[in-house]
C-alpha positions as CSV (number, residue, x, y, z in Angstrom):
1,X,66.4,13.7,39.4
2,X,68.1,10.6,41.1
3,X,71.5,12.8,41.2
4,X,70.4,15.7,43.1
5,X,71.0,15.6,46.4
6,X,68.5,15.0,48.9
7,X,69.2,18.0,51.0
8,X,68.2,20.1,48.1
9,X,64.9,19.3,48.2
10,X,64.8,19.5,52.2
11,X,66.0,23.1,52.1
12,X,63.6,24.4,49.3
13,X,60.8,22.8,51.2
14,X,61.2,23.0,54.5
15,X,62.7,27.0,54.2
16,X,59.4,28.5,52.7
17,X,57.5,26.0,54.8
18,X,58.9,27.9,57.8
19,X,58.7,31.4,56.5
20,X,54.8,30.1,55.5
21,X,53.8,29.3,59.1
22,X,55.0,32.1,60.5
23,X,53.0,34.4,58.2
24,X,50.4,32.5,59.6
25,X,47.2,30.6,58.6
26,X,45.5,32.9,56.9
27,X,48.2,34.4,54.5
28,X,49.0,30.8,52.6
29,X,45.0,29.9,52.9
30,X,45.2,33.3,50.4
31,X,47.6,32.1,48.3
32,X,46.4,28.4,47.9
33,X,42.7,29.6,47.1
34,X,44.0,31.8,44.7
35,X,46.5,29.3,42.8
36,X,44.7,26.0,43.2
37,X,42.3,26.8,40.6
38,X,45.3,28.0,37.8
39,X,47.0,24.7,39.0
40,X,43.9,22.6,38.3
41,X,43.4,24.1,34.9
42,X,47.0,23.8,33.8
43,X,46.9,20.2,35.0
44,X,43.7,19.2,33.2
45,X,45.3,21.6,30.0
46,X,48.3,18.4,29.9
47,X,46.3,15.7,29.8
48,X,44.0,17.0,27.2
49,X,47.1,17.8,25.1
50,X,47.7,14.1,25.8
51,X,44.5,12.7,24.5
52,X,46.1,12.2,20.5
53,X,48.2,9.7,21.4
54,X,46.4,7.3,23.8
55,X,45.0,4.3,22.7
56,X,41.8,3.5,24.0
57,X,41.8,0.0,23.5
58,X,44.8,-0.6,26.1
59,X,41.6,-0.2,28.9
60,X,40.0,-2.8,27.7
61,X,39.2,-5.7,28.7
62,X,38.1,-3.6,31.9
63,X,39.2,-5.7,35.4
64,X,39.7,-9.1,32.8
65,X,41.3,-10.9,35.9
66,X,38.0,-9.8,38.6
67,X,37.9,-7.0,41.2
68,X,40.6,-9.0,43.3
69,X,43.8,-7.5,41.4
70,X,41.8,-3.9,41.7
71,X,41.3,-4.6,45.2
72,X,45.1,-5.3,46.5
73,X,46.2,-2.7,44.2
74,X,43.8,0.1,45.8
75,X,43.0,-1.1,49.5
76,X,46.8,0.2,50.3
77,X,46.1,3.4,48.6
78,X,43.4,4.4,50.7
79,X,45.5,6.7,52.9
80,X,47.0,8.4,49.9
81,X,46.1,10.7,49.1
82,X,42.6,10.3,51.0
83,X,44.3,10.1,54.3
84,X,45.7,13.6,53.8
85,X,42.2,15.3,55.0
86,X,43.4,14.9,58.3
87,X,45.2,17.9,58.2
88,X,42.4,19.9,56.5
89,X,39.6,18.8,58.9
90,X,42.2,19.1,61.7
91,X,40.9,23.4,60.8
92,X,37.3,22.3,61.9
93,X,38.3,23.1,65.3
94,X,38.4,26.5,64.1
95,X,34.9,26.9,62.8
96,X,33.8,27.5,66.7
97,X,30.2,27.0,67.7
98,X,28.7,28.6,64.8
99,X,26.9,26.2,62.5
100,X,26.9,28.0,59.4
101,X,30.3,27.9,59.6
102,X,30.3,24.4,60.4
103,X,28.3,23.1,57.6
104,X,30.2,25.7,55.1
105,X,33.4,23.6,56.1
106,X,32.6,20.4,55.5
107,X,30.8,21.1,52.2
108,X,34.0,22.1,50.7
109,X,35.9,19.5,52.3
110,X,33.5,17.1,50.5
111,X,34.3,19.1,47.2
112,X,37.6,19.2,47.2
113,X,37.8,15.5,47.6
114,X,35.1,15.1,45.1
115,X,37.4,17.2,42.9
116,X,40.7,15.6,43.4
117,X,39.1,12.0,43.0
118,X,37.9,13.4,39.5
119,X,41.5,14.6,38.3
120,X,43.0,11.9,40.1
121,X,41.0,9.4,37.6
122,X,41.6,11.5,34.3
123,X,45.5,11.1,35.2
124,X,45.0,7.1,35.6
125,X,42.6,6.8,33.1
126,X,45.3,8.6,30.7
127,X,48.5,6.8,31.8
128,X,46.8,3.7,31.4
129,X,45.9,4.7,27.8
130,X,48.8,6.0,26.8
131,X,51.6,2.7,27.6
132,X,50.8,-1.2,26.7
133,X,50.1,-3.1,30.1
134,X,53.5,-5.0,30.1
135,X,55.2,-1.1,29.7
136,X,53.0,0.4,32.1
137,X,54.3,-1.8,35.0
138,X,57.8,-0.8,34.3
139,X,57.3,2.6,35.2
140,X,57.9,4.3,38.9
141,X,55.7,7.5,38.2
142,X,53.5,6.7,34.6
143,X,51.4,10.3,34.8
144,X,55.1,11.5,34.4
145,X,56.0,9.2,31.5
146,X,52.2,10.3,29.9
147,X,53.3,14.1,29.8
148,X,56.6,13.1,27.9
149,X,55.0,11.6,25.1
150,X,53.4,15.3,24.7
151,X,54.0,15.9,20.9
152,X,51.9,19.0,19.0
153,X,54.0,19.6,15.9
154,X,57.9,20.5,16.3
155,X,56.7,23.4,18.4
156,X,54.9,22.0,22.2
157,X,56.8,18.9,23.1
158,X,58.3,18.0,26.2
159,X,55.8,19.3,28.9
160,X,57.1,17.9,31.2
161,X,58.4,21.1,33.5
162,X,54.8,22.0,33.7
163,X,54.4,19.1,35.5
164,X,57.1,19.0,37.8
165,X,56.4,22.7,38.8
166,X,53.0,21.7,39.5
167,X,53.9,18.3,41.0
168,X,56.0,20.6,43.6
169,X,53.3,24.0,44.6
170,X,51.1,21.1,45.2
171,X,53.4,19.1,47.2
172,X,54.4,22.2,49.2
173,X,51.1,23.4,49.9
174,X,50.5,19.8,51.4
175,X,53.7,20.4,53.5
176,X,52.9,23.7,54.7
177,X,49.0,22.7,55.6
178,X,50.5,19.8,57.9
179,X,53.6,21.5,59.0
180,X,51.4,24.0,60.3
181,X,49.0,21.5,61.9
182,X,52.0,19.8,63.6
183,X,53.0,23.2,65.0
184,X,49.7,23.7,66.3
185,X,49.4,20.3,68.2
186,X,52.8,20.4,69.7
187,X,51.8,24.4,70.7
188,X,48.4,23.0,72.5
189,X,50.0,19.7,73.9
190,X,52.8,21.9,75.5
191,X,50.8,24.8,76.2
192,X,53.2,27.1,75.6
193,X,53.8,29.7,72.6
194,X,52.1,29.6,69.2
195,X,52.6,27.7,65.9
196,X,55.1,29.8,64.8
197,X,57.5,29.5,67.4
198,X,58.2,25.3,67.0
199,X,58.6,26.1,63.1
200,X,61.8,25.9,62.9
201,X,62.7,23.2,66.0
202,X,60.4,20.7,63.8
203,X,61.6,21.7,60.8
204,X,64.9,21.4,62.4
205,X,64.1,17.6,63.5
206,X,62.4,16.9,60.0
207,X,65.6,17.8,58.2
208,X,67.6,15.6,60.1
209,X,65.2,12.5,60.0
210,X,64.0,12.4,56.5
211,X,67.4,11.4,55.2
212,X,67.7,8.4,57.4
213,X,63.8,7.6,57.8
214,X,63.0,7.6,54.3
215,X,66.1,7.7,52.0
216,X,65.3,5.5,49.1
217,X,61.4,6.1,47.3
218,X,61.3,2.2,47.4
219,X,60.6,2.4,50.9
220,X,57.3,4.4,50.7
221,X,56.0,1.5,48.6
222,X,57.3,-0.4,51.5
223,X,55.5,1.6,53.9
224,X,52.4,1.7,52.2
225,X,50.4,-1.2,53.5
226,X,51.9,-1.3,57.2
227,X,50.6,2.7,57.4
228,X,47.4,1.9,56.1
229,X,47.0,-1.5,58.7
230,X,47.6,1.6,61.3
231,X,45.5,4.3,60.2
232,X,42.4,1.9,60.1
233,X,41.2,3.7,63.1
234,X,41.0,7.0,62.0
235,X,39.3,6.2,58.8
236,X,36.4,4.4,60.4
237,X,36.1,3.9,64.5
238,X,37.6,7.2,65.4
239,X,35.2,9.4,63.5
240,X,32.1,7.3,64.2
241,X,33.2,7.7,68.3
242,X,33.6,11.2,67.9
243,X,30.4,12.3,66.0
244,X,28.3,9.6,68.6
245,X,30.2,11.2,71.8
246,X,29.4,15.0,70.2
247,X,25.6,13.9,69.8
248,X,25.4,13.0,73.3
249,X,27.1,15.4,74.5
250,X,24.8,17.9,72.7
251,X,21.8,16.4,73.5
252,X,23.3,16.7,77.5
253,X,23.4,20.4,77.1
254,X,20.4,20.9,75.6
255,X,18.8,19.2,77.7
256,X,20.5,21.4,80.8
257,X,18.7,24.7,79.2
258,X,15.5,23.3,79.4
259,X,15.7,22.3,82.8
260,X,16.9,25.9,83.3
261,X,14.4,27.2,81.3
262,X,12.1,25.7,83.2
């Protein structure tokens, strides 16, 4: 949709986004845990429809020129979408002291990484499969390009709608987790209000920054690897400090009620 204008897709983001955070946390925790698992059928339901007309010899020969070229093509990838469980474990917080509740958290953060690795791989697995190599590099968005080539009969061809609508639920339920989360810092770093009330001043500042920040989709390829370099920290150090200084920390209180105890 290179003609539409880029406002367009700030207002029909950005508008529900706000209404969404000022229903609160709870309310669109309800409706992604009721539509994520329709969107993850529907999405596996294309790709299956998909399967007559790969090729499965275009995957071979499997990594012909050695892990290097896998390597540079997937270092730079690590913060997307992997990166985006910041915002999700950013909820932790919320799980207070009990440790039921805790653990409960992080198992399903672990499965619904586990789970979006695993669709994440069909979709390469069947762009791959469906274009020769020398097409497949031509192509900005291939899982896109794999949907088209959809073909059951005269009757189910041209899925691709289905995609794009769940290309964009997904995409907004991304933008409305981390919207949120950046109401919630700026609440607790000012001290002052709740979530809902910087809604709209952020959404406010987005609007006016996305066109000039990121105008062209070259530019996140751009960004990629410099983002990446940058967020080094919080994939590795950060956590490692933070689970070392709660263990000590821990270990300090418990060893306070003994000495009460005693």
């Amino acid at each position: 949709m290179p003609e539409t204008p880029g406002h367009i897709f700030i207002i029909f983001f950005l508008i529900p986004a706000i209404y969404g955070v000022k229903l609160g946390v709870e309310v669109f925790a309800r409706l992604v845990e009721i539509s994520t698992p329709i969107l993850a059928i529907l999405y596996t339901i294309l790709f299956i429809l998909v399967i007559p007309k790969l090729n499965f010899e275009n995957i071979l020969p499997v990594m012909a020129d050695g892990i290097k070229p896998v390597l540079a093509g997937s270092l730079q990838n690590l913060n997307f979408p992997y990166a985006q469980i910041l915002p999700i474990a950013f909820f932790y917080k919320h799980m207070g002291s009990d440790a039921r509740k805790r653990n409960k958290c992080i198992k399903y953060i672990f499965i619904g990484v586990f789970m979006a690795t695993l669709l994440l791989n069909i979709r390469s697995l069947a762009s791959i499969m469906a274009f020769e190599e020398y097409t497949l590099k031509t192509l900005t968005f291939p899982p896109l390009s794999t949907i088209r080539i959809i073909e059951l009969g005269d009757v189910i061809q041209r899925l691709d709608p289905f995609f794009y609508g769940i290309f964009y639920i997904n995409t907004f339920f991304k933008l409305v987790i981390t919207f949120y989360v950046t109401c919630e810092i700026v609440s607790d770093l000012f001290n002052a209000g709740k979530p809902k009330d910087f809604a709209l001043p952020i959404a406010l500042f987005i609007g006016v920054f996305m066109p000039y920040g990121i105008h062209r989709f070259d530019m996140i390829f751009q960004l990629i690897m410099p983002y990446f370099i940058l967020s080094l920290p919080l994939f590795f150090p950060i956590p490692i400090l933070l689970y070392i200084t709660i263990k000590i920390k821990n270990k300090k209180d418990q060893e306070s009620k003994e000495t009460v105890n005693q």
